[in-house]
C-alpha positions in Angstrom: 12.1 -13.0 9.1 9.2 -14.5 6.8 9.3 -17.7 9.4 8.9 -15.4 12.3 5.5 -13.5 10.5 4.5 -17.2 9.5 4.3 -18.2 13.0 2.8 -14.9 13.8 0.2 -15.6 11.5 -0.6 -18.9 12.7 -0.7 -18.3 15.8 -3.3 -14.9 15.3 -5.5 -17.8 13.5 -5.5 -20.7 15.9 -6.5 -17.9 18.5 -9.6 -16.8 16.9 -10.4 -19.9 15.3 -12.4 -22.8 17.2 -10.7 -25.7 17.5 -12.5 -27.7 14.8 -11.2 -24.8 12.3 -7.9 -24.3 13.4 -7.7 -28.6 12.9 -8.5 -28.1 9.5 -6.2 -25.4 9.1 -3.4 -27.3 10.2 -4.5 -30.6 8.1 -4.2 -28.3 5.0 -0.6 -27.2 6.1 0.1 -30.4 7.0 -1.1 -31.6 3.4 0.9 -28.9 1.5 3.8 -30.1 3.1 3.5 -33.1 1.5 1.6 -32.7 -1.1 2.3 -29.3 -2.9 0.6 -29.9 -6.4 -0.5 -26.9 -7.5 -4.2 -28.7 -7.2 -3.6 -29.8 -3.5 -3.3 -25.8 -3.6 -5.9 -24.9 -6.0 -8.5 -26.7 -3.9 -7.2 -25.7 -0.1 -7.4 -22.0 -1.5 -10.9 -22.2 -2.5 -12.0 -23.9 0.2 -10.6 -21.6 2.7 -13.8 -19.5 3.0 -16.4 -21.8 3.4 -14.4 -23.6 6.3 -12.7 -21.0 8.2 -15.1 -17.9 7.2 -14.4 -14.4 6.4 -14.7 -12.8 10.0 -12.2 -9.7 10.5 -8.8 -10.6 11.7 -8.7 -9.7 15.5 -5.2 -8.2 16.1 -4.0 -6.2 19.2 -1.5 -3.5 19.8 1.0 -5.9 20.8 0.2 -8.3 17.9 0.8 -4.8 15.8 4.2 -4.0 16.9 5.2 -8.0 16.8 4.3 -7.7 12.9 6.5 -4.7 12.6 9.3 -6.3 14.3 9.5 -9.5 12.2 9.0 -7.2 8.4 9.5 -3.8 9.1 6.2 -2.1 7.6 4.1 -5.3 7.7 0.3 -4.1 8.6 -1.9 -6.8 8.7 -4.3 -4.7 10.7 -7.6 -4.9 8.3 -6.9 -8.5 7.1 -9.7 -11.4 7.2 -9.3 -14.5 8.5 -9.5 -15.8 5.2 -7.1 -13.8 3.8 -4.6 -14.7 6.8 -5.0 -18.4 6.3 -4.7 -18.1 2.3 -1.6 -15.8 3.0 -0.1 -18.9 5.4 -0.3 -21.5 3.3 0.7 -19.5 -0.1 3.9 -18.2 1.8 4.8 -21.9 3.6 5.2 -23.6 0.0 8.4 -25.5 -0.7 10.3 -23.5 -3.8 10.4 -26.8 -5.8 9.8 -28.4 -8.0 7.7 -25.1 -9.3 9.1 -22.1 -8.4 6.8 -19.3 -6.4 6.6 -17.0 -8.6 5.1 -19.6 -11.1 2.4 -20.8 -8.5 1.8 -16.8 -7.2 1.4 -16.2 -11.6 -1.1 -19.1 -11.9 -3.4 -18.1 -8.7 -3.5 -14.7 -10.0 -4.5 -15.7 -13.6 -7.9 -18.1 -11.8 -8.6 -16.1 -8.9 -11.4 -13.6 -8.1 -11.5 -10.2 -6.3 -11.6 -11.5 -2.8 -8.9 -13.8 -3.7 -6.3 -11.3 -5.3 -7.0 -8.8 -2.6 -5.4 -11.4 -0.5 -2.9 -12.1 -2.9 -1.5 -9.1 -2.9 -1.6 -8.1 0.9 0.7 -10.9 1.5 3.4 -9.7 -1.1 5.7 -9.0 2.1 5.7 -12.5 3.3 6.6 -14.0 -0.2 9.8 -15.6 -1.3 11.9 -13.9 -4.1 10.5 -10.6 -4.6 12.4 -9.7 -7.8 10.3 -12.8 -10.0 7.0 -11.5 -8.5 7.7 -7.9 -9.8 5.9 -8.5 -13.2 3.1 -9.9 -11.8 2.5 -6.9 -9.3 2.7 -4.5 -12.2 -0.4 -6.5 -13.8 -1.9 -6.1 -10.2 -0.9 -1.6 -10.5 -2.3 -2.2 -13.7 -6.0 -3.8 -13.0 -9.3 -1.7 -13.4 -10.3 -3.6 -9.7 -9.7 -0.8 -7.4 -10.0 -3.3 -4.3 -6.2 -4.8 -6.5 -4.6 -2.1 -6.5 -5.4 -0.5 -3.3 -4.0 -4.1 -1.8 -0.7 -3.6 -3.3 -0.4 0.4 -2.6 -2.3 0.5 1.1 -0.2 -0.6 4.4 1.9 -2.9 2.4 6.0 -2.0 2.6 6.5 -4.4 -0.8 6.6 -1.5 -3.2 8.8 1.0 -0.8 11.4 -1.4 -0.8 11.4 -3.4 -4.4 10.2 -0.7 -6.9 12.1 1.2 -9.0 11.6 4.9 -9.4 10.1 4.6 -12.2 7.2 1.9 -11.5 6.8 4.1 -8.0 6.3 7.2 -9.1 3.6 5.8 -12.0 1.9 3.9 -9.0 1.5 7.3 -7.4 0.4 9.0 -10.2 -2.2 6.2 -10.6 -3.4 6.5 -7.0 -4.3 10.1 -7.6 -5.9 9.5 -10.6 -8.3 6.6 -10.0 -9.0 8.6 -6.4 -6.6 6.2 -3.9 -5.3 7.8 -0.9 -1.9 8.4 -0.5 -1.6 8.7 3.0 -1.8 5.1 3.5 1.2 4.7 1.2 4.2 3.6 2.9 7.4 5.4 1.9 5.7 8.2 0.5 8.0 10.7 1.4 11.3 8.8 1.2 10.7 8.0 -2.0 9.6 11.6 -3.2 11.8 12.6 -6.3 12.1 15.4 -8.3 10.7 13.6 -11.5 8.0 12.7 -9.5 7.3 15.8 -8.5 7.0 16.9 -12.3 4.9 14.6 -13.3 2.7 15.8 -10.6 2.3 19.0 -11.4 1.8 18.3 -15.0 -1.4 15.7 -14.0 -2.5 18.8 -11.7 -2.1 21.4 -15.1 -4.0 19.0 -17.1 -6.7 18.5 -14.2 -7.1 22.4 -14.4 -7.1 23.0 -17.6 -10.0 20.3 -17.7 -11.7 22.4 -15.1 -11.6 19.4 -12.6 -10.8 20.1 -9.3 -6.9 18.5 -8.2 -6.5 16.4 -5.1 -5.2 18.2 -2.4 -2.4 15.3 -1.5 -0.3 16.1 -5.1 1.3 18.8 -3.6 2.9 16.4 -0.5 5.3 15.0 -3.1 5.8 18.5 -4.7 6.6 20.4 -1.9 10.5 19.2 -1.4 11.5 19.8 -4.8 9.3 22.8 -5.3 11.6 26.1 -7.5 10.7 28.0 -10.2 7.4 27.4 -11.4 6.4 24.8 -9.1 6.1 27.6 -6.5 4.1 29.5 -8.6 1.4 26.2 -8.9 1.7 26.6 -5.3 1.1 29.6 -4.6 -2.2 29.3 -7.0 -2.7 26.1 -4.7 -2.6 27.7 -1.5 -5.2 30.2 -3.1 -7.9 27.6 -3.7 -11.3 27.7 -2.9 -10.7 24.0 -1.2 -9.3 24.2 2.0 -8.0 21.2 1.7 -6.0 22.1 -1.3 -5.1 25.4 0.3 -3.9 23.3 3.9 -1.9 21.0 1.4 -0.3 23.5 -0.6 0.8 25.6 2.7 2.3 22.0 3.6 3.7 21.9 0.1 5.3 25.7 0.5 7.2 24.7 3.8 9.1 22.0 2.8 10.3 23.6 -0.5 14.1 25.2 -0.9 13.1 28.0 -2.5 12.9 31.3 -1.0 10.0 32.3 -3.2 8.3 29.8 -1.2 9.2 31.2 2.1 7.7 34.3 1.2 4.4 33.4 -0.4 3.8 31.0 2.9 4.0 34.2 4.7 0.9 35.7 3.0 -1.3 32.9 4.6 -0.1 33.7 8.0 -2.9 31.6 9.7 -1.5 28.2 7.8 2.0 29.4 8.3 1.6 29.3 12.2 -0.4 26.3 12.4 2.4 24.7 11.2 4.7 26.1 13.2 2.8 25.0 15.8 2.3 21.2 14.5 -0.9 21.8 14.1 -1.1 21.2 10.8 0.7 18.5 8.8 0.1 15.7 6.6 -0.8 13.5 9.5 -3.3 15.8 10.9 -4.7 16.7 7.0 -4.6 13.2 5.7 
């Protein structure tokens, strides 16, 4: 699987670079083969840049579908070349004599914003996922929003490896530091009711601050929605954001309770739209 999206990788690269570029690319792999001291590393990494340059990625439909096939929920649609070629030779490293997770650690601690975006995209293509856990929650933690948004955005590492408890805290962070959640991956398989509490609580406290509440809270509300959830709805779906008031009918027709049902039916226009399909998260998002 992470041999298949290596080769991928490398093959996107030698495609787009010129020759004299995808020979020094392969000298460094070559190199790391056989000389994996966390220097030889150290100084590829850095280097990376100012030899193969920071152009976009150039990927195709079919290069698309090729990722998803070798890691389910891989996008590297939106890399750069660089980050492509750091991800390669970070992911091709021999597990000893240091173990990944010590190397990943140690690039982390030295590296810049450019170089922890990259990092962090390429968290599917990394050996032993459990040891890197600690080092993404430093990552969720970071004030750099360009960090986190690599770890949350078109990545499948934190549907699959986080608990509930360091998911639904990333998606409470997202809302709060103003991160999409539609790019999220997973976000509505791995909806759960205390999620859904803590959302509405960050929504009380954003009204009771008089500051307005992002519209895409209510998507993981909206399942799990009874009692007094449909009442923060049904306020919701009042709004004087459309947005909030397209969300919140979204929000109303996925939820079990029968309250819901009925307040959805006093905003027949949203109702019908999506009835019809045309409204939904895809569309709102």
């Amino acid at each position: 699987m992470i041999n298949t999206a290596r080769s991928l990788l490398q093959g996107w690269l030698l495609r787009q670079l010129d020759p004299a570029r995808g020979a020094w690319l392969g000298e460094q792999i070559g190199l790391l083969e056989t000389d994996a001291a966390q220097a030889s590393l150290d100084i590829a990494f850095g280097l990376i840049p100012r030899r193969l340059g920071s152009a976009p990625l150039t990927l195709g439909d079919a290069d698309s579908a090729a990722a998803n096939e070798a890691i389910e929920g891989w996008e590297p649609q939106g890399w750069s070349v660089a980050d492509a070629a750091r991800i390669l030779l970070l992911s091709g490293l021999p597990q000893r004599p240091i173990l990944f997770a010590q190397r990943f650690r140690a690039l982390c601690s030295a590296a810049d914003l450019t170089e922890l975006t990259a990092l962090y995209r390429g968290l599917p293509l990394y050996p032993d996922p459990a040891a890197l856990l600690d080092q993404v929650g430093e990552g969720l933690r970071s004030n750099m929003r360009g960090v986190f948004d690599a770890i949350v955005h078109h990545n499948p590492f934190p549907r699959i490896h986080f608990d509930e408890h360091r998911w639904n805290h990333m998606v409470l962070k997202a809302l709060f530091v103003g991160s999409p959640l539609a790019p999220v991956q997973g976000l509505d398989q791995r909806a759960n009711p205390e999620l859904a509490r803590m959302l509405c609580d960050f929504a009380h406290e954003r009204q009771a601050a008089g500051r307005p509440v992002p519209f895409e809270i209510w998507r993981c509300v909206g399942p799990f929605a009874q009692g007094s959830m449909v009442d923060d709805l049904a306020r919701a779906v009042r709004s004087s954001s459309t947005a909030e008031q397209r969300a919140a009918a979204l929000a109303l027709a996925a939820s079990p309770d029968a309250r819901a049902r009925k307040t959805l039916a006093d905003a027949p226009t949203l109702r019908d739209a999506i009835a019809r399909g045309e409204l939904s998260w895809a569309t709102l998002g």
